[in-house]
C-alpha positions in Angstrom: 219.1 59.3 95.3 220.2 60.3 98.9 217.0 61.0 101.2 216.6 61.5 105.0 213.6 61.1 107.1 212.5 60.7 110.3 212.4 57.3 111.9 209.9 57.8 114.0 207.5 58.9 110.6 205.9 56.0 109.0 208.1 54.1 106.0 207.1 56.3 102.6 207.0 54.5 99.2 210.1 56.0 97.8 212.3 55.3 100.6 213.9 52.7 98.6 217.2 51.1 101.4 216.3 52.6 104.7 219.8 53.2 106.9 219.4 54.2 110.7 222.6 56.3 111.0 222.3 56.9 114.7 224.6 55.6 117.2 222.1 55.1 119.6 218.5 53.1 118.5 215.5 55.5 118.9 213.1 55.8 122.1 210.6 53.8 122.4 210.2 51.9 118.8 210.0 48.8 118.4 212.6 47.1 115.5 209.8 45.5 114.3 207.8 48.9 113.7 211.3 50.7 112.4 211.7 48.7 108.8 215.2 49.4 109.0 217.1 47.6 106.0 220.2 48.4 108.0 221.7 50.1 110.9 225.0 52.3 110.3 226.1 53.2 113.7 229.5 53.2 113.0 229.1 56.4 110.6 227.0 58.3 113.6 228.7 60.9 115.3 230.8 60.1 118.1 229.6 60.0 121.5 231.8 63.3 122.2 230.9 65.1 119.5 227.1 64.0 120.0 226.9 65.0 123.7 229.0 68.1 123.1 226.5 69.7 120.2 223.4 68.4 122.6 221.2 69.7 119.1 221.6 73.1 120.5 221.1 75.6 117.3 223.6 77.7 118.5 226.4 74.8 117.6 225.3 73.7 114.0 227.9 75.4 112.4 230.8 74.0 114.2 229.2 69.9 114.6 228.8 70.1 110.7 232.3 70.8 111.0 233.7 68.3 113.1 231.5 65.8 111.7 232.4 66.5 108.4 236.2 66.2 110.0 234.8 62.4 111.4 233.2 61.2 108.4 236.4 61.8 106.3 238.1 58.7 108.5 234.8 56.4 107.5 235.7 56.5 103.9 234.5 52.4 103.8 231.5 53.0 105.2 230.5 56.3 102.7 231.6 53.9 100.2 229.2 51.2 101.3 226.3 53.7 101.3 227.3 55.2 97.4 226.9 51.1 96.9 223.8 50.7 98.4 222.8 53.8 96.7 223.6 52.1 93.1 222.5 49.2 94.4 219.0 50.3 95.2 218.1 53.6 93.7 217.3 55.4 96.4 218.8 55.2 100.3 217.1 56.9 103.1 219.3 57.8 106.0 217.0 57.6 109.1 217.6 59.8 112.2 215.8 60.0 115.6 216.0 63.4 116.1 213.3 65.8 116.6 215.1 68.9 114.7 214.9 67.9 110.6 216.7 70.3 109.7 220.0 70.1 112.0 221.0 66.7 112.7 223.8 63.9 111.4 221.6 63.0 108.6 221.8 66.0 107.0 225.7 66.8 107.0 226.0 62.9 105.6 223.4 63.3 102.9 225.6 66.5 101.7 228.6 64.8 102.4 227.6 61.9 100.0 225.7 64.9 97.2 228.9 66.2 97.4 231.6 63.5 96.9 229.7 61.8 94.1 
């Protein structure tokens, strides 16, 4: 099972493997306070692409699409997270962002539904 949460929430039960998948480590928490099991920067968006969409609403549609277009040249490290996800049960991808709904997180966790 493929979950996302907010870091910045406390760890839940379920979260099972707990995956920061942002490039950049989150404002003002401590490592210590994260319980991060492991941090994928590598499969974060670019820097481009993540200062160009800005989390601005109006761009969603189009950053889905040139992640999607990015994560199709990290096919190791969506391998390594299907592993972790057999490997563990359940993976939570962690994200920083304030908007749950449109963020990295969410195009990976459909990206990996998808491709299973």
């Amino acid at each position: 099972m493929i979950r996302i949460a907010r870091i910045y929430k406390p760890p839940g039960k379920r979260d099972g493997w707990r995956v920061l998948v942002d490039r950049l480590w989150p404002r003002g928490l401590r490592k210590d306070a994260a319980r991060v099991d492991e941090w994928m920067k590598e499969i974060a968006p670019s820097n481009a692409l993540r200062n160009w969409f800005g989390h601005k609403p109006e761009r969603w549609v189009e950053f889905e699409r040139r992640y999607c277009g990015e994560l199709s040249e990290k096919s190791e490290l969506i391998r390594a997270l299907r592993a972790s996800e057999k490997e563990h049960g359940t993976v939570t991808l962690l994200f920083g962002a304030k908007d749950e709904e449109r963020n990295q997180a969410v195009v990976l966790r459909d990206v990996l539904r998808a491709k299973a």
